[in-house]
Phi, psi and omega in degrees: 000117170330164172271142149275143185315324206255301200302327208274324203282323192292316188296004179246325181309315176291340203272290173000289179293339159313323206296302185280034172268309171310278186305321182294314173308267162006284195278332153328280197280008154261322169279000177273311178262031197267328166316107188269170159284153176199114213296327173323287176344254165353296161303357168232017101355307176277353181282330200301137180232138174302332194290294189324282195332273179322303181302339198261296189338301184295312185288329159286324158291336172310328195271350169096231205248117210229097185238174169300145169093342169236164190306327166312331205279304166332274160339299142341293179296327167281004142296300158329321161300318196270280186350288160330307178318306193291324186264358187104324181320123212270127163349307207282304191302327190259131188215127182256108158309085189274157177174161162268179184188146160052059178052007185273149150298334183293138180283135178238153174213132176272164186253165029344113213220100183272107144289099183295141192266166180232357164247321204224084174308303207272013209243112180231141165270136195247123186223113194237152180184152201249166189242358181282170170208167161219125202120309177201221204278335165056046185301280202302321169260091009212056186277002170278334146314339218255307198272350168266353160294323183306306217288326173283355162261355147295303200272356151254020183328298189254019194273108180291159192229119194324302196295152147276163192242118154216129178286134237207036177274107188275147183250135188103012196290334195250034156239321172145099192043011209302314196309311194262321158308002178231031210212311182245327164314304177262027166227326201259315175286346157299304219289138186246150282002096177346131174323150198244094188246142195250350168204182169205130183210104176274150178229101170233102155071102169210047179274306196108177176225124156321129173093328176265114188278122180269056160251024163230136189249131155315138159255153167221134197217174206262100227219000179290129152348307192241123301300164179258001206290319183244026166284348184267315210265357195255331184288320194259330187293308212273341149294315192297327167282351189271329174281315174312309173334306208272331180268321206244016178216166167273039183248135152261185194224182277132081186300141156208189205231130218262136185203148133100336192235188170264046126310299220298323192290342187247350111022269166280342166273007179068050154280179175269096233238170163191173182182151193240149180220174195259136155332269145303096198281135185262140161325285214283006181297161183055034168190186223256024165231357172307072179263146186308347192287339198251059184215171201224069166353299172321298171309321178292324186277342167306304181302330179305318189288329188280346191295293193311312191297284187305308113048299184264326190266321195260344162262031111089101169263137183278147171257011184251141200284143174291115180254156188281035137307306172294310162309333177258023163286304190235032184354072203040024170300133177215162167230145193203171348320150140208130008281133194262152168241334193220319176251219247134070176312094172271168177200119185290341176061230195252033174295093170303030225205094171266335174248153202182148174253141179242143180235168158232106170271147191277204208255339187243041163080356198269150144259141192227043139189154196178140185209160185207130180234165212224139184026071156312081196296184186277001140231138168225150178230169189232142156320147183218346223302319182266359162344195233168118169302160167113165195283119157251155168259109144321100226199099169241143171237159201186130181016241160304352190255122193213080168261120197249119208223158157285152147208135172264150193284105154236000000 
């Protein structure tokens, strides 16, 4: 049967009004499958090593019961240091956040461990997990978080990334969130400009149970009320880990909804949260049997890897390979915006050094700046404001070390 002429007209009035519903639906659904496999990745995905995985287990168990006030907890963290230490991460890069909490005296300190990004600096993926435990020694909650943050901040140690990185373990968490809540009131809300965060993927209880088959890991993406403002953009970040999940680990996966950890503190600061938890929920958290006997190791090392994967996908990893020459030339020093108009960024990258002269010479050899700095945090800045526009070389010097980069004035 023929179309009618009133049909044709209703079928364009609707489509018309349609259209960005249409076009939205479209781009929907090219950006939900817009994910490839990508073997750069993947090859250093496959670097995750199980050995790591155990020995960080063992050893975080060892240290016992890491509540406020005790030397474990303390003990811990200085573990937590000498690891970081252990991959190349630097005095400057590593930052300890200290604070009380709940009328106690005892000092809790968060570990902060910064990888500056090299297209988007000021911009951070926050990959988190808290190290206190209450009851026992609290290998799986959370020395299984703890250990797929290590392994992934081992393997990316020198890999650049657009975004920055900051590895994240927090203390207090199992009195109820103080760490990361005193974490974004005096540091992502201190900061002038407020931190700029472009996710947070948090790791709680991702051990498994011994005895069970552990081949699926919970996503958790955001559904809370208060605010509701970013649950849509938290909903598509926690597809985008269910696809990381699915390329770079043997794990399936399991929507669910983030509740109960520290996300929750940036959460409620309207940031963009995910997180990943174990399927099979263990018996023994919060008590003196949360032990590596009753946890399923494998598993924990499949979520590192899917950890390591998404990781690399959300600070945008570079895929083209690194020979370590080139990494000990310039050791991820950068200077940025560039092109800059008033300020100047040093960023120490993995530059083992705090004290160091920086110079700027112009296109006819002069220098028309120098500054020389002493116990150095991992950025410093420099003024530019009164410059000349046009391409100058950059020149930081630091003992035996002379890294020189272009940059431009405008």
């Amino acid at each position: 049967m023929p179309i009618s002429k009133q049909t044709i007209i209703l079928i364009m009035n609707y489509t018309k009004k349609n259209l960005l519903l249409i076009l939205f639906t479209l781009f929907t659904i090219g950006t939900s499958f817009s994910q490839t496999f990508i073997q750069a990745y993947a090859n250093v995905v496959n670097q995750c090593s199980q050995t790591n995985i155990n020995d960080d287990l063992t050893q975080f168990e060892s240290l016992g019961l890491k509540r406020r006030g005790t030397a474990s907890l303390q003990n811990t963290l200085d573990w937590l240091k000498s690891k970081y230490s252990s991959y190349g991460y630097t005095t400057a890069q590593v930052q300890e956040d200290s604070y009380t909490y709940s009328g106690s005296t005892a000092i809790c300190k968060n570990l902060i461990v910064t990888k500056v990004g090299t297209l988007y600096p000021n911009t951070y993926v926050i990959v988190c997990g808290h190290y206190d435990s209450i009851g026992g020694t609290g290998t799986n909650d959370n020395g299984s978080g703890t250990s797929c943050i290590l392994e992934t901040a081992r393997l990316l140690q020198n890999i650049p990334t657009d975004y920055s990185i900051k590895f994240i373990n927090f203390s207090g968490e199992e009195d109820g969130l103080y760490g990361s809540q005193h974490y974004v009131s005096s540091i992502v809300n201190g900061t002038t400009p407020k931190m700029n965060i472009r996710l947070v993927i948090n790791l709680d209880e991702v051990g498994g149970v011994a005895g069970l088959t552990n081949n699926t890991i919970t996503c958790e993406r955001d559904t809370n009320n208060s605010p509701s403002t970013n649950n849509a953009v938290s909903s598509t970040m926690t597809t985008q880990l269910i696809n990381c999940v699915t390329l770079y680990s043997p794990l399936q996966t399991f929507l669910s909804y983030a509740y109960a950890s520290d996300y929750m503190s940036f959460q409620s600061n309207n940031e963009i949260i995910t997180g990943l938890f174990e399927k099979n929920e263990t018996t023994h958290k919060h008590t003196n049997t949360d032990l590596l006997i009753y946890m399923d190791p494998v598993y924990n090392y499949n979520v590192a890897k899917a950890t390591i994967g998404a990781t690399m996908h959300f600070a945008v990893a570079s895929t083209t390979a690194l020979n370590n020459e080139q990494v000990s030339s310039d050791f991820n020093v950068s200077f940025f915006p560039n092109p800059t108009k008033d300020v100047l960024n040093i960023n120490l990258g993995s530059l083992n050094e705090t004290n160091y002269t920086f110079s700027l010479i112009d296109i006819n050899g002069k220098v028309v700046l120098q500054k020389s700095f002493e116990n150095a945090k991992l950025i410093e800045s420099i003024s530019v404001n009164t410059l000349a526009k046009g391409l100058y070389l950059a020149i930081m010097e630091s003992g035996n070390n002379r890294i020189t980069k272009k940059i431009v004035i405008e």
